[in-house]
N, C-alpha and C positions, 0 to 999 in steps of 0.2 A: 504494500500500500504506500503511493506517494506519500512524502509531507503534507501536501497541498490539503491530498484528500483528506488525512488525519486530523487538518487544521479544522477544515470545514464539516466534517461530523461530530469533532469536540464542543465548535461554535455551536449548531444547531441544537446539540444534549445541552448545554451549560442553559442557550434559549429559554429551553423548554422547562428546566431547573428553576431559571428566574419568574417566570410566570406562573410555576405550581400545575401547570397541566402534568396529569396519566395520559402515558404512551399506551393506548388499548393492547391489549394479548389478540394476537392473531394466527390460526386455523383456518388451512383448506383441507378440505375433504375433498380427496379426485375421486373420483368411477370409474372404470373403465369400460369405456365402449357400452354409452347407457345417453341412448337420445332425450332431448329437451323436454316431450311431453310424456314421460317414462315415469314418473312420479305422482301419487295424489293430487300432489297440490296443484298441480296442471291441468289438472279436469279428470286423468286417467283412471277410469274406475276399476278396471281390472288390476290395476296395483297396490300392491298394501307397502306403501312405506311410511308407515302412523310417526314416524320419529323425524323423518326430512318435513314430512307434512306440521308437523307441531312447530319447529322450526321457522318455516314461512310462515303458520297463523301469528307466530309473535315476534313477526319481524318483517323483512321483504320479499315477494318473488319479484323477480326482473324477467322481461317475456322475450328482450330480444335483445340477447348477450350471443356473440356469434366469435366460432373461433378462428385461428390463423389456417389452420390446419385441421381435417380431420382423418387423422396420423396418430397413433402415439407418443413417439419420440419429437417427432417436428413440433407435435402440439405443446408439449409439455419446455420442450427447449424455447420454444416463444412466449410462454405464461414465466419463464424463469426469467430469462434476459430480455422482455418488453418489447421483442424485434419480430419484426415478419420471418418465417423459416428460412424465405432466400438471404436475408438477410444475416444468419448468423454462422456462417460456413457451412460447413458441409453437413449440419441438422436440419436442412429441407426433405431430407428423405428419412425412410426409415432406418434405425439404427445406427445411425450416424453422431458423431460429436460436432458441437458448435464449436466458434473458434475460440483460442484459450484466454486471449486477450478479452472476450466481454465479459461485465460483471453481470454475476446476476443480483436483485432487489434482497435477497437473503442473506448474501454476504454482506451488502452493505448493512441491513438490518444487524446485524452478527457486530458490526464493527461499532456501531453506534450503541452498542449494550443490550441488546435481545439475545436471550437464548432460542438458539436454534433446533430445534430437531424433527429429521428425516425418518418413517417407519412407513413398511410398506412398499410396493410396488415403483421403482426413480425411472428403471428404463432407460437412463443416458450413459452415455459411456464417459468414463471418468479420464479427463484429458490430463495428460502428465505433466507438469508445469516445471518452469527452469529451476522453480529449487527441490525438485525431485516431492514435491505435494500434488495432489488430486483436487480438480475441481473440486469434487462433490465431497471432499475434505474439509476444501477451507469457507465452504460455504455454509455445512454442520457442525455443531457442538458436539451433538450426537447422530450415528444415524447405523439403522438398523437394515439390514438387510434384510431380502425377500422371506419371509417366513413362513415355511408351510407347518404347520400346528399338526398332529396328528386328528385327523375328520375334520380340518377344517383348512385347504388352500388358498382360503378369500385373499390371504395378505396383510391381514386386520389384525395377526396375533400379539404382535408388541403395541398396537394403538395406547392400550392403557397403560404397560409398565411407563412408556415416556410420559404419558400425561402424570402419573404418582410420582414420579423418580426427579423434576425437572428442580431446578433451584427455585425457592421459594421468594429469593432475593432479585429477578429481573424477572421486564418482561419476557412472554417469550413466541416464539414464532414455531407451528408443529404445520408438516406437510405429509398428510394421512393421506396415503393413495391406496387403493384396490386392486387384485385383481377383476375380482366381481365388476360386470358382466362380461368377462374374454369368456371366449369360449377354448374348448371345452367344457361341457356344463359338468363341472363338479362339484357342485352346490345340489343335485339329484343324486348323486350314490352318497353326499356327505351332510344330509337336510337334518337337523335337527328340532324335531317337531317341537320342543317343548319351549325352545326359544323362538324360533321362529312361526310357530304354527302350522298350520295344513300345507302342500304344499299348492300351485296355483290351478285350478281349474282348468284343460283347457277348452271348456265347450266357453267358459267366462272371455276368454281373449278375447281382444280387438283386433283385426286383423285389417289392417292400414288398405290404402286403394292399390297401392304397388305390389301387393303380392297376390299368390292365390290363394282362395281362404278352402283349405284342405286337413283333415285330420292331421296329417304328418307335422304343417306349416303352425299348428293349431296348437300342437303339441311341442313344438320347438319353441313356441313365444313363451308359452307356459313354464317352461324349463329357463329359459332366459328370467321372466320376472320372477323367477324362486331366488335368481342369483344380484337381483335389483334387492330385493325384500332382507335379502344377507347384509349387503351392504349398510341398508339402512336401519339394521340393528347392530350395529358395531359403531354407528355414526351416534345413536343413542346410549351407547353405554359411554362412551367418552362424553357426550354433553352431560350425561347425570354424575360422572366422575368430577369435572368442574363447576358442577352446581355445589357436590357436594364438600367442594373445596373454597366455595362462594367466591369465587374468580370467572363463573359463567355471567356477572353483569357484565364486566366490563372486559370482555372478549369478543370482538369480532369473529362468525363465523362464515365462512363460504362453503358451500356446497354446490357440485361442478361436477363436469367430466370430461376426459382428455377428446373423447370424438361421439360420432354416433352409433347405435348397436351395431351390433356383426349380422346385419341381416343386407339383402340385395337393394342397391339407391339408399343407406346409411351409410355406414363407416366407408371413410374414404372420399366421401362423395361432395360435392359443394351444394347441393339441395339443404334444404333447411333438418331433412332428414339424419344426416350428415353432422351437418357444420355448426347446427345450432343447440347450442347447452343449456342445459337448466341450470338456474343458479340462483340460489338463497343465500340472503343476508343477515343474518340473527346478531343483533347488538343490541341488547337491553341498556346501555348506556349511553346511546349513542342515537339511536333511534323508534319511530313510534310505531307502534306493532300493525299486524295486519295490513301491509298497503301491498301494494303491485309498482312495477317501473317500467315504463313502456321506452322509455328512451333509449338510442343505441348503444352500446359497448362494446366494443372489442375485447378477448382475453389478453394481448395485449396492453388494457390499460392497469390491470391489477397489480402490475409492478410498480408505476407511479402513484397506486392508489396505497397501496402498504407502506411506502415508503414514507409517501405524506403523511399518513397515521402517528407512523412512527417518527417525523419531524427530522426525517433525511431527506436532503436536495438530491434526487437524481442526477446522474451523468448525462452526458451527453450523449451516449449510446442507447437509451430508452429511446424508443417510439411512440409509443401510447402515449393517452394525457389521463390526466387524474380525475377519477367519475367519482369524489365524492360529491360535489354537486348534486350526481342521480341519485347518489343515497340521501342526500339531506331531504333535496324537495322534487325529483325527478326534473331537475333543469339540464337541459342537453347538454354536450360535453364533444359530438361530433354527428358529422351528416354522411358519415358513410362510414361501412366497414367491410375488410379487403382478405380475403380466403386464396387458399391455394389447395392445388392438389397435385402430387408430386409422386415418383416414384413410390409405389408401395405395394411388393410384390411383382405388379407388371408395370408397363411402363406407361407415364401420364404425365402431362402437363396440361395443366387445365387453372384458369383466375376467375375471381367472382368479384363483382364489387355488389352490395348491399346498400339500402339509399335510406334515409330516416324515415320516407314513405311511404315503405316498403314494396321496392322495388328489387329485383334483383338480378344483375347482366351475369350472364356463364359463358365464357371463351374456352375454348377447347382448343389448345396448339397441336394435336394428334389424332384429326379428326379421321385417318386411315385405320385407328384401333378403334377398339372397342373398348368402350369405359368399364371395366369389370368392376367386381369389386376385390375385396379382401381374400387370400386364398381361404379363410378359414369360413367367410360368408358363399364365396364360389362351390366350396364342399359342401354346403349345407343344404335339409332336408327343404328350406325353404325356395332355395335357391333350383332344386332339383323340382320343387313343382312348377315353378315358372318356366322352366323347358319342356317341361310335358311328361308323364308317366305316361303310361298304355295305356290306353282309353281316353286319356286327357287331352286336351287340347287348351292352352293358356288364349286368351282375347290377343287379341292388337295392342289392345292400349297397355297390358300386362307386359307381353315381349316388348315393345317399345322402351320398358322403361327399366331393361334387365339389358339390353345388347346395343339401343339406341345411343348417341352421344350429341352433345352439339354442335352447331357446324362450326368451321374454323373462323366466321364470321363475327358469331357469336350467338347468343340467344338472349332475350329481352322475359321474364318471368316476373309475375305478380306475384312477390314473396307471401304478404299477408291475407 
């Protein structure tokens, strides 16, 4: 860390010292591969996530938070370092490292006096730096690797040692990621009924316009929201852990996810299916319960939003801007928000730009391929009705929207 830098996160703490403000405690919860309207509080009745859902009653949902990427690695390296994926080396694609030189919003948090810590699901590859230290080192206090628990590979198994274990003396910053919803579903051979309950019905599923609504397809969503309903009981035994530590008022929480489900025109995809995240904001100290935010966001603004919180100036390598604005009173913060889709698995290059009025332009630079999607969506029982079983036959407007792509012109869609 330069001088410079040191000079100016000492200045900002000392600030914040002379005025008597609390730096809030800050929490994201990621998903994995768990679309925008996937949750209760979205309208979605076939899901039971009573803990995300209690969350937004006493706090906010945001309806149109839209990410860089709908990628894991790319996604998650652009919510880290505030930058669009082309923008941060070679993290536009999948499993790739960004470059070593950017910071990401948690080190600087880290530098300014937040404890850090990483549990669950990182995904990034840990880039070796000149004095023989790891990115994902010196950006955590702590941080735990992938854990699979015995009956239970969500990824969630250290959530709570970090949350009991953390100094009691700073604030601190926890980045709780999932595996839940990736597939393989193994949240169906590893269900535990007693915490979780039944598991999903699938005559109950929704089965969206893009697919074909078929026993198999029926039974795979079903399997899927057992592994949403995991997630959002792991998200609840951490908030009743910092209730019970009475540091849930004055904690900011986000709830998110890296892209959209592992099903055919989700993940991967720049449709809102895709690219568009759910995301709650729970601060009982900060803000007044039960509202919605219709205003745009990017997941790159969350790095200058944490930042601000915590009363560090951002570098000059952030892109985003800071949407506490939307959290205070829903005042805008931007009139467009800008998607990519990039190598993952097959090959793609495809831009979206997003418009506050919800509009949404899809350019496809490969319009001689085929926009697939994810190999583990491409293998799927869902994906296999949409080509047709024997005896079946999928519509037009179904194949269209499994093999079709946009022309290299572009495409002009009515987002909302």
């Amino acid at each position: 860390m330069t001088l410079l830098r040191k000079l100016l996160i000492f200045a900002a703490v000392f600030a914040t010292c002379l005025r008597g403000e609390e730096r809030p405690n800050l929490v994201v919860f990621i998903a994995d591969d768990i679309s925008w309207n996937d949750f209760g509080a979205y309208g979605n009745t076939a899901a039971r996530t009573p803990h995300i859902d209690r969350l937004a009653a006493n706090g906010l949902r945001f309806d149109h938070v839209y990410l860089t990427a709908s990628s894991c690695s790319p996604s998650r390296a652009s919510i880290l370092t505030g930058r669009y994926p082309h923008n941060t080396g070679e993290a536009s694609e999948l499993h790739r490292p960004w470059a070593a030189h950017l910071p990401t919003f948690v080190e600087l948090l880290r530098d300014a006096g937040y404890y850090t810590a990483q549990a669950g699901k990182y995904h990034l590859d840990q880039i070796p730096q000149a004095d023989g230290s790891k990115r994902l080192d010196r950006a955590f206090d702590r941080t735990e690797p992938l854990t699979r628990l015995p009956g239970n590979s969500g990824g969630h198994g250290r959530w709570l040692d970090v949350t009991r274990e953390r100094p009691r003396d700073q604030p601190f910053f926890f980045w709780f990621a999932a595996i839940d919803a990736h597939r393989e579903w193994d949240g169906d051979r590893e269900w535990d009924e007693a915490a979780y309950g039944p598991k999903h019905d699938p005559a109950r599923m929704i089965v969206p316009p893009y697919l074909i609504d078929t026993p198999d397809t029926r039974a795979d969503l079903a399997s899927y929201h057992n592994e949403v309903t995991r997630f959002d009981h792991f998200v609840g035994k951490v908030v009743a852990e910092l209730a019970a530590q009475r540091v849930l008022h004055d904690t900011l929480i986000v709830v998110m996810a890296d892209n959209g489900r592992a099903f055919p025109r989700a993940k991967i995809r720049l449709h809102d299916s895709g690219m568009k995240t759910p995301f709650i904001v729970h601060w009982p100290a900060g803000i007044d319960p039960g509202q919605t935010r219709q205003s745009l966001v990017s997941a790159i603004d969350l790095a200058p939003t944490f930042l601000g919180l915590g009363n560090v100036a951002p570098t000059a390598t952030f892109q985003g801007v800071d949407f506490l604005p939307v959290i205070r009173d829903d005042t805008p913060v931007r009139r467009y928000a800008f998607s990519e889709h990039n190598w993952h698995d097959y090959e793609a290059h495809g831009r979206s730009l997003r418009t506050a009025d919800g509009w949404l332009y899809v350019r496809n630079a490969r319009p001689d391929r085929a926009w697939l999607g994810p190999a583990d969506a491409v293998s799927s029982p869902s994906h296999r009705d949409l080509q047709g079983r024997p005896g079946h036959r999928p519509d037009a407007r179904a194949s269209r929207c499994v093999s079709g792509s946009p022309r290299a012109g572009g495409t002009l869609l009515q987002s909302r």
